[in-house]
N, C-alpha and C positions, 0 to 999 in steps of 0.2 A: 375275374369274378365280379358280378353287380354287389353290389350296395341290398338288395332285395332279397340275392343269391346270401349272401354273408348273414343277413341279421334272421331270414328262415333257418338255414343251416344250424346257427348259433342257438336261436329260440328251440327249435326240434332237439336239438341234443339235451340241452335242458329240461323240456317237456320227459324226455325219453326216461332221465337219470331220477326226476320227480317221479313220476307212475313206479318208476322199479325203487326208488326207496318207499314209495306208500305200500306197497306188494308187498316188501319181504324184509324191510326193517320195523315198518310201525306194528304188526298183527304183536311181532314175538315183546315189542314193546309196550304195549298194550297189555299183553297178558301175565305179565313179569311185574311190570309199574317200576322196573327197578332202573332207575336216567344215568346214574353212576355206574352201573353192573355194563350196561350198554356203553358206553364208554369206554370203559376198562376192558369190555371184549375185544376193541383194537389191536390191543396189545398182548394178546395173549399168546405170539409166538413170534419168532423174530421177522419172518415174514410181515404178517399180519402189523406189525409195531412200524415196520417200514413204509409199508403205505400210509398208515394214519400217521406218521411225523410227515411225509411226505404229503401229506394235506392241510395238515396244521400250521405248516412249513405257508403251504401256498395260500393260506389262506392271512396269513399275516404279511407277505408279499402286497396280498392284493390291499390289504389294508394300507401300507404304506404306499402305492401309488395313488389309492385313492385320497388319503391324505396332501399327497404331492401335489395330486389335478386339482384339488379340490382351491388350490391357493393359485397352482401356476395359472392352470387352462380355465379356471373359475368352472369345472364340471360337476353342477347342481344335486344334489341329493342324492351322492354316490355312499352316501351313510349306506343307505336303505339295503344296499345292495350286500353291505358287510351283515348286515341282519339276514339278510337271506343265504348268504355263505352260511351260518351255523347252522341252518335247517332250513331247507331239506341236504346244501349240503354247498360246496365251495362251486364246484360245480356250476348250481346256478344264479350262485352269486358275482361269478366270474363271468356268465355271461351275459347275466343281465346288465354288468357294469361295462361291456364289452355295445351292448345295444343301446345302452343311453349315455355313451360316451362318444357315438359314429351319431347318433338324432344330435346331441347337441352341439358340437364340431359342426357338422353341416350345415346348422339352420343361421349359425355364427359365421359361415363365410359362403 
């Protein structure tokens, strides 16, 4: 797979996951105003509690590698990215730190 192929792919899933939470998370959030009630709908069954630990899970993953690179491989303002994991969602915060993590590796060797 190209370099071109990987950072499309990656960027489109992300694009993809952004459009469907502005759809059909932000209207009911909008109309409600309630950030905790939303939230707290995660968990409202044991299914539902398993995906969002299993998010929260990866999103503090991604925190600690970015932390990691951020000393080992010196990879630049992969904060930004942990800010974008909480909304719209880990998703694409994961891969945006997945695309500015392969730009700056490359431009470095």
């Amino acid at each position: 797979m190209s370099e071109k192929v990987f950072h499309g792919g990656v960027i489109a899933v992300a694009v993809a996951f952004t459009v469907f939470f502005g759809v059909v998370l932000v209207p009911p959030l909008i109309a409600s105003g309630d950030l905790l009630g939303a939230f707290a709908a995660g968990f409202v069954n044991p299914y539902a509690s398993g995906y969002s630990m299993d998010v929260i899970s990866c999103w503090f993953i991604l925190a600690i590698w970015i932390a990691y690179e951020a000393r080992v491989r010196s990879v630049k303002h992969g904060w930004m990215c942990l800010v974008v994991g909480v909304i719209p969602g880990v998703a694409v915060g994961f891969a945006a730190y997945l695309v500015l993590r392969s730009r700056q590796l490359k431009s470095e060797g």
